[in-house]
C-alpha positions in Angstrom: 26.1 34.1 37.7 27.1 37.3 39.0 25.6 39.4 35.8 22.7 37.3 37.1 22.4 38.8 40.3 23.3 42.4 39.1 20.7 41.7 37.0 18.2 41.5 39.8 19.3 44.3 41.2 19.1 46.4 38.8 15.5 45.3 38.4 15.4 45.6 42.3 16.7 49.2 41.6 14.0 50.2 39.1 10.8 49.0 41.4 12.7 51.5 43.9 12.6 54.2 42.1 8.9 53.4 41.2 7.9 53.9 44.1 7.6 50.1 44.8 8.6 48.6 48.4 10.5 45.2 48.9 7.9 43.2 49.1 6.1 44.2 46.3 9.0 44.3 44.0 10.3 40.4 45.0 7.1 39.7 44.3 7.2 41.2 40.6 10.8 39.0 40.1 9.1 36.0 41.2 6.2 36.4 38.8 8.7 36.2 35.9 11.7 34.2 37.3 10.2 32.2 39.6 9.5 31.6 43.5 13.0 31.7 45.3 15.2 33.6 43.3 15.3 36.1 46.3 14.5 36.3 49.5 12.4 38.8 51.2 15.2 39.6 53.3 17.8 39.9 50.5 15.0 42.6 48.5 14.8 44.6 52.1 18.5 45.0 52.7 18.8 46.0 49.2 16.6 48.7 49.2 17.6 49.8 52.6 21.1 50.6 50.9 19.0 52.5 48.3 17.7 54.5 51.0 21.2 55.3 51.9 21.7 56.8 48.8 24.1 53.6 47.9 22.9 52.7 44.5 26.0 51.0 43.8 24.7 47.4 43.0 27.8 44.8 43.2 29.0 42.7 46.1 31.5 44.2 48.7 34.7 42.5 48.9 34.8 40.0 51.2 37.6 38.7 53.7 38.4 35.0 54.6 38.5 32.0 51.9 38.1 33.1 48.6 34.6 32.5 47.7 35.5 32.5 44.0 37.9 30.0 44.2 35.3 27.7 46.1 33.0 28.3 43.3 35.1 27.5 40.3 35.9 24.3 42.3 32.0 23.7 42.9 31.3 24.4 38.9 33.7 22.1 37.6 32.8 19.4 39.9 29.2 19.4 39.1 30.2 20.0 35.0 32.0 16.7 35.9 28.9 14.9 37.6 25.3 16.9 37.6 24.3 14.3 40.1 27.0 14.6 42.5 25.8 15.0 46.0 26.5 18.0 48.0 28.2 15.9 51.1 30.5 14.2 48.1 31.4 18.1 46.9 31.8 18.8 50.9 34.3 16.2 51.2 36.4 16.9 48.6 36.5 20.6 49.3 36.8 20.1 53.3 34.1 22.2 53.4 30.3 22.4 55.6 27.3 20.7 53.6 25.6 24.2 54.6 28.4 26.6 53.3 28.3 24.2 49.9 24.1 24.7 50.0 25.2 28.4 50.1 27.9 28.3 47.3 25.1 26.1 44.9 22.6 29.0 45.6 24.8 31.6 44.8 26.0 29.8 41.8 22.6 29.7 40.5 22.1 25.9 40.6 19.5 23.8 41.9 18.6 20.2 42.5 15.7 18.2 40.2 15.4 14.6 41.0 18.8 14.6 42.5 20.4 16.3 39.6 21.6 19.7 39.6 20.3 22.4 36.8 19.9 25.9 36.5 17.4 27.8 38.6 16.3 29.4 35.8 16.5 28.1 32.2 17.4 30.3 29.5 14.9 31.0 26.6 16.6 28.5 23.6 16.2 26.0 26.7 12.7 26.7 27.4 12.1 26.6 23.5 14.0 23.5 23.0 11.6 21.5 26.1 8.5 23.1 24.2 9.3 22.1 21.0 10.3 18.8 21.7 7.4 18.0 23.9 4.9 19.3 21.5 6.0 17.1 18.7 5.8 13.9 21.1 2.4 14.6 22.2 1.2 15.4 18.6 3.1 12.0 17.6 1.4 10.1 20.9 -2.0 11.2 19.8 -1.7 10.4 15.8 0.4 6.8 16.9 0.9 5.3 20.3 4.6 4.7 21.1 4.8 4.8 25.0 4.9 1.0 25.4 7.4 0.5 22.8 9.8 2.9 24.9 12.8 1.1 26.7 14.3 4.2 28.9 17.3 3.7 30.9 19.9 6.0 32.7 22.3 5.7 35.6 23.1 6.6 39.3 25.2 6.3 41.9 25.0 4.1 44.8 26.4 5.3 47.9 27.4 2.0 50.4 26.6 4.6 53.4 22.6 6.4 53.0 22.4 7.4 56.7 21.3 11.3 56.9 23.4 13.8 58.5 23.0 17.3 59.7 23.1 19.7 57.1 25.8 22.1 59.1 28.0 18.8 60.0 31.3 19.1 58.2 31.8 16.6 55.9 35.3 15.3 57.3 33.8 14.1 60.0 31.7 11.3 58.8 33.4 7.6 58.3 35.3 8.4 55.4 35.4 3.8 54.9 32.0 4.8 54.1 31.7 7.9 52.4 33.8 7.2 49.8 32.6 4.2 48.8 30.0 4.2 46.2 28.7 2.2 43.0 26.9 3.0 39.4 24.4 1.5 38.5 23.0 1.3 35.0 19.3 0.3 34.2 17.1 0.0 31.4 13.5 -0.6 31.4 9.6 -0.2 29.8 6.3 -0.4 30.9 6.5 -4.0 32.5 9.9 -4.3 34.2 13.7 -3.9 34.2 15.0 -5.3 31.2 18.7 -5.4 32.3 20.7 -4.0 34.7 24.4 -4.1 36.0 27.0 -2.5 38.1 29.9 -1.3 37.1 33.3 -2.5 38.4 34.6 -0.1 41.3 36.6 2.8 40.2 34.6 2.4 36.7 32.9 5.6 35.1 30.5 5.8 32.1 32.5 6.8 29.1 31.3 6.0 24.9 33.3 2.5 24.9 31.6 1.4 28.2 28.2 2.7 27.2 28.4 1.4 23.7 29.2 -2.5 25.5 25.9 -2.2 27.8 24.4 -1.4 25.2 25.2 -4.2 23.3 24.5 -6.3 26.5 20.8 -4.3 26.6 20.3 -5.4 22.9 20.5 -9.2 23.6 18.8 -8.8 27.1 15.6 -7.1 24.4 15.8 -9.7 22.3 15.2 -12.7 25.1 12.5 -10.9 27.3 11.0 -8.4 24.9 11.0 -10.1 21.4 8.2 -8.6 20.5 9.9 -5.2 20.1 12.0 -6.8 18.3 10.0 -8.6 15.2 7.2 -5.6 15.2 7.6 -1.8 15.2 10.8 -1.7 17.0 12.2 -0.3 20.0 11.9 3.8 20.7 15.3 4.4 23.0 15.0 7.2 25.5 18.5 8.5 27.3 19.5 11.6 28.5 22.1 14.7 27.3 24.6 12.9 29.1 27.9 13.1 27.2 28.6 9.4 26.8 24.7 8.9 25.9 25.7 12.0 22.9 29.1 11.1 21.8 29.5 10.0 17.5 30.6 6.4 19.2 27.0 6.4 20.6 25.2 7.4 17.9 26.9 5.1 15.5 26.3 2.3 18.1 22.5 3.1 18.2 22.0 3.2 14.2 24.1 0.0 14.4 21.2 -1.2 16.4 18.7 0.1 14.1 16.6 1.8 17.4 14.9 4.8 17.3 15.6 7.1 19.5 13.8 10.2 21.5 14.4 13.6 21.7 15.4 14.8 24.9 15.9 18.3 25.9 19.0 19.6 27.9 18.5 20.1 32.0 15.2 18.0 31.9 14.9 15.6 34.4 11.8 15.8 34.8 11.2 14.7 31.3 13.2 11.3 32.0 11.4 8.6 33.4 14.4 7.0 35.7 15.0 10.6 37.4 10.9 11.4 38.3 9.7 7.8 39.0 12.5 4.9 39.6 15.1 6.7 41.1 12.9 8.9 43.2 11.5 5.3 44.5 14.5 3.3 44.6 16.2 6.4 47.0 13.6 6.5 49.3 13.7 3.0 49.7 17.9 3.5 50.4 16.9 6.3 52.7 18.8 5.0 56.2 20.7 2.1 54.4 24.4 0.7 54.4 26.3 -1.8 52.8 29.5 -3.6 52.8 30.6 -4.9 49.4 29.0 -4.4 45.8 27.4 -7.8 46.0 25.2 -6.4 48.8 24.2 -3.5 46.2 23.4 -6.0 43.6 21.2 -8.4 45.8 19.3 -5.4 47.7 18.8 -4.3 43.9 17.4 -7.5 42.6 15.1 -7.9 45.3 14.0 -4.0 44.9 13.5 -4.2 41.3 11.8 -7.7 41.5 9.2 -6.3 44.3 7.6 -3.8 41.9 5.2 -4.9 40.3 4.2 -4.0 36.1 1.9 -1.4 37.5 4.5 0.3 39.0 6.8 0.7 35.6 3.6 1.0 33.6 2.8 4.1 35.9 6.1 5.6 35.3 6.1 5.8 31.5 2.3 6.2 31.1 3.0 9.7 32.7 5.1 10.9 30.1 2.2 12.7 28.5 0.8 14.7 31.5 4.4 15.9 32.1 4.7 16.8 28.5 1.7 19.2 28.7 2.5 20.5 31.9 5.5 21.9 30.1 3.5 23.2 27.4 0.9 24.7 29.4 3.8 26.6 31.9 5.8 28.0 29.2 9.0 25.3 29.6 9.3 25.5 33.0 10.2 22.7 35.1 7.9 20.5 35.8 6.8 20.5 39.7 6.2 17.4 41.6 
């Protein structure tokens, strides 16, 4: 990250001595990196330093807490758990949601559907997503496969959804609350949830716990969806997660005799779950609390069971549309 920001500068450095003023030459980064990689502010006090004659483009030491330590912390937390929340990292750092936000941006890290990727991809990324989705769309147009797709993925449930101020310190909040939390696993396809379950507390996903739901998904396919089943078969879509990519996995899906999708890495806008059913499903948590898992599971059952086909029709349907949009922005993200 920090030959990231040197790099910038150095860039920043060379519109200087162009001739080019702040403005101008944030505005030339953003064209090839993207909006927000820096700040108007950041370009101006940089070039006022060059002004100074101070061409010397690395960060000052600073006093106080090490900010490195902070961020090795932050990295292997969110190597740990790309959907962990900012309050969660907060908490178990003791530090300010706001001075986390700061750490994340510094870090190079930003949030897609809840899940945290890099600001900006690196080329074999950006290859990999246009690759991949030009080979589905090719396949989508020569044979239709979207309703034979069962997609699934998981997420945490937090017991407490109230929002907080971004600048309150973490510590603060009810930590019987904060705390407590449950995943949920869910697989579905164009007309519903086909099954769904919660894992016991204290329980994470790992290749032996995966390769069981899996198992469980199988015979939940086989009552409600026999038709995948007895014609063409089922096309499996999961993310890079490393249970979802372990040999145990792998073995377990040719065991099942499903094919399965490519997926590229840090695309979550490429998985159905992340960009429609989660997006839904957390806004409909929004301001929400519970008590006991068995609160989770009922509020899901009802959630799940008041959407109707259309809704999970819509959600796969736009795999296409998202597909192109990568292909027609060069592998960039796609933007809601």
């Amino acid at each position: 990250m920090q030959d990231q920001k040197e790099h910038f500068r150095h860039i920043l450095l060379f519109y200087y001595r162009k001739g080019k003023n702040a403005v101008q030459a944030r505005k030339k980064l953003c064209e090839i990196y993207g909006e927000g990689i820096l700040t108007v502010r950041q370009c101006q006090n940089w070039f006022s330093k060059f002004r100074s004659d101070n061409f010397d483009i690395k960060d000052a030491p600073r006093s106080g807490r090490p900010v490195e330590a902070d961020e090795d912390k932050i990295k292997a937390l969110i190597e740990a758990n790309r959907r962990i929340t900012t309050r969660e990292i907060a908490t178990r750092l003791n530090l300010s949601n706001s001075t986390v936000h700061d750490h994340m941006k510094r870090l190079g890290f930003v949030s897609k559907l809840d899940i945290w990727v890099p600001h900006v991809l690196k080329e074999k990324d950006l290859l990999c997503r246009i690759d991949i989705c030009d080979s589905l769309l090719k396949r989508e147009e020569n044979d239709s496969f979207l309703k034979r797709i069962v997609t699934g993925d998981e997420k945490w449930i937090v017991y407490d959804n109230i929002k907080r101020e971004l600048n309150e310190p973490a510590q603060r909040t009810s930590k019987n609350n904060i705390h407590k939390k449950v995943m949920l696993s869910v697989w579905w396809d164009f007309k519903g949830v086909v099954f769904f379950e919660l894992l016991p507390n204290n329980c994470t996903i790992n290749s032996e716990v995966y390769c069981n739901q899996l198992d469980k998904l199988n015979n939940s396919i086989k009552q409600k969806r026999p038709e995948l089943i007895n014609r063409k078969g089922v096309v499996f879509h999961h993310d890079n997660a490393k249970a979802h990519m372990s040999l145990m996995t792998r073995q377990k899906l040719l065991q099942l005799g499903w094919e399965v999708l490519p997926h590229p890495p840090y695309s979550p806008d490429l998985a159905p779950s992340d960009y429609h059913l989660f997006r839904s499903l957390q806004n409909s948590l929004n301001d929400k609390t519970f008590t006991s898992n068995e609160d989770v599971k009922n509020y899901l059952d009802q959630f799940f069971a008041n959407k109707d086909q259309k809704f999970y029709e819509r959600g796969i349907m736009l795999l296409p549309k998202r597909w192109q949009y990568v292909l027609d922005h060069n592998g960039q993200y796609v933007i809601k």
